[in-house]
N, C-alpha and C positions, 0 to 999 in steps of 0.2 A: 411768853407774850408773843404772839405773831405779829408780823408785820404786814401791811399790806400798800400798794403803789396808788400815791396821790394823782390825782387828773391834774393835766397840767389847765384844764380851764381856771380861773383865778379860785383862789378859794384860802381861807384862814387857818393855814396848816397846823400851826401851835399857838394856844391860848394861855397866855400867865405861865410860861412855864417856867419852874424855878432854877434860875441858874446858880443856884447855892450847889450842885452837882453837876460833874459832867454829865453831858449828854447827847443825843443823836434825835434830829428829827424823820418822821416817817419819811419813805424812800420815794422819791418822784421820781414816775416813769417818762425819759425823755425821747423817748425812739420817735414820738411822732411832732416832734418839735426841733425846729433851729435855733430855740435858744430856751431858756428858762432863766426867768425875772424873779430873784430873792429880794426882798422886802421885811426888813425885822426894826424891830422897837423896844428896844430894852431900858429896864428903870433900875434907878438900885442904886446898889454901891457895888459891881462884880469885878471883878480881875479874870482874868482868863483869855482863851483864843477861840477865834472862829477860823473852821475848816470847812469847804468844799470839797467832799468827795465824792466818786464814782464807782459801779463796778457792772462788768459785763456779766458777769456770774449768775446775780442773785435771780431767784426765781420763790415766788411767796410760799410755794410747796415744797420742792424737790429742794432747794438753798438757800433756804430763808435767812442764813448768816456769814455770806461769803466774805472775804478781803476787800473792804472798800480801800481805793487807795486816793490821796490828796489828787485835787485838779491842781495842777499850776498856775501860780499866779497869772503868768505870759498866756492861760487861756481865760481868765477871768475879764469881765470888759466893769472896769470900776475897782474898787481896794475895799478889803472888809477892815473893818475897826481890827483893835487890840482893846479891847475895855481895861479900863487902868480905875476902877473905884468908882466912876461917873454912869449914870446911863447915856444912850446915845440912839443910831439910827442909823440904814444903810439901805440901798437897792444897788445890788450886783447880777450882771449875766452870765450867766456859762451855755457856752455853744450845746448844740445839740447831735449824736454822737454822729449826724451827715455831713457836717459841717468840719472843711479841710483839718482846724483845728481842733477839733471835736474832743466831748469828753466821753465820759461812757453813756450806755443806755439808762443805767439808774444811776439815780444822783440824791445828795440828801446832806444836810448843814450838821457838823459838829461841834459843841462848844465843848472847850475843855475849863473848866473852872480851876482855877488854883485859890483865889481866895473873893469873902467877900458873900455878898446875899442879893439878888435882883428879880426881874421875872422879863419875861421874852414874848414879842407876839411876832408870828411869822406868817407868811405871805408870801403865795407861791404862783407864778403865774406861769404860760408857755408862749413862747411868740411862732409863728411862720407854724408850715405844716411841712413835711419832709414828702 
């Protein structure tokens, strides 16, 4: 399965998707933004974590599968959930990789499920221009 880089103009990155497995959503390109606006809506009964991560690496050709690695909380502007069995709702920012604190150029949400059945809509936006 190839991957390929979301626009950061707004748009409904993941539809229903089922968090009964972990998973990764597609990779947003943040090089021309100072920040990127995560936006997700979860139903269900899931358990699991939500990740932000980044990596300078990927490129949809030549590295289509490099080392994302976590952003840190201390650059995230807002707190992602823990889903514990409930659904729920969030919008968090992660700097853009111009920006002092900055994370990398591509960037992209991970759920890691350990128990439980829901499904996910996400929502990706960019803010500022670099």
């Amino acid at each position: 399965m190839s991957r390929t880089t979301t626009p950061v103009a707004p748009g409904h990155t993941l539809s229903a998707k089922s968090m009964a497995a972990t998973f990764v959503s597609p990779v947003v390109d943040a090089s021309q933004a100072d920040g990127i606006a995560w936006e997700a809506l979860y139903t269900g009964t899931p358990t699991g974590t939500f990740t932000l991560e980044s990596s300078n690496q990927y490129d949809p050709i030549s590295n289509p599968t490099p080392t994302f690695i976590p952003i840190p909380s201390a650059q995230v502007i807002g707190t992602l959930p823990v889903p514990a069995g409930a659904g729920g709702a969030f919008i968090v920012t992660t700097p853009g990789p111009s920006k002092a604190a900055g994370a990398g150029k591509y960037q992209r949400l991970r759920y890691t499920a350990t128990s439980g059945a829901g499904s996910l809509d996400l929502w990706v936006c960019g803010a500022g221009a670099t």
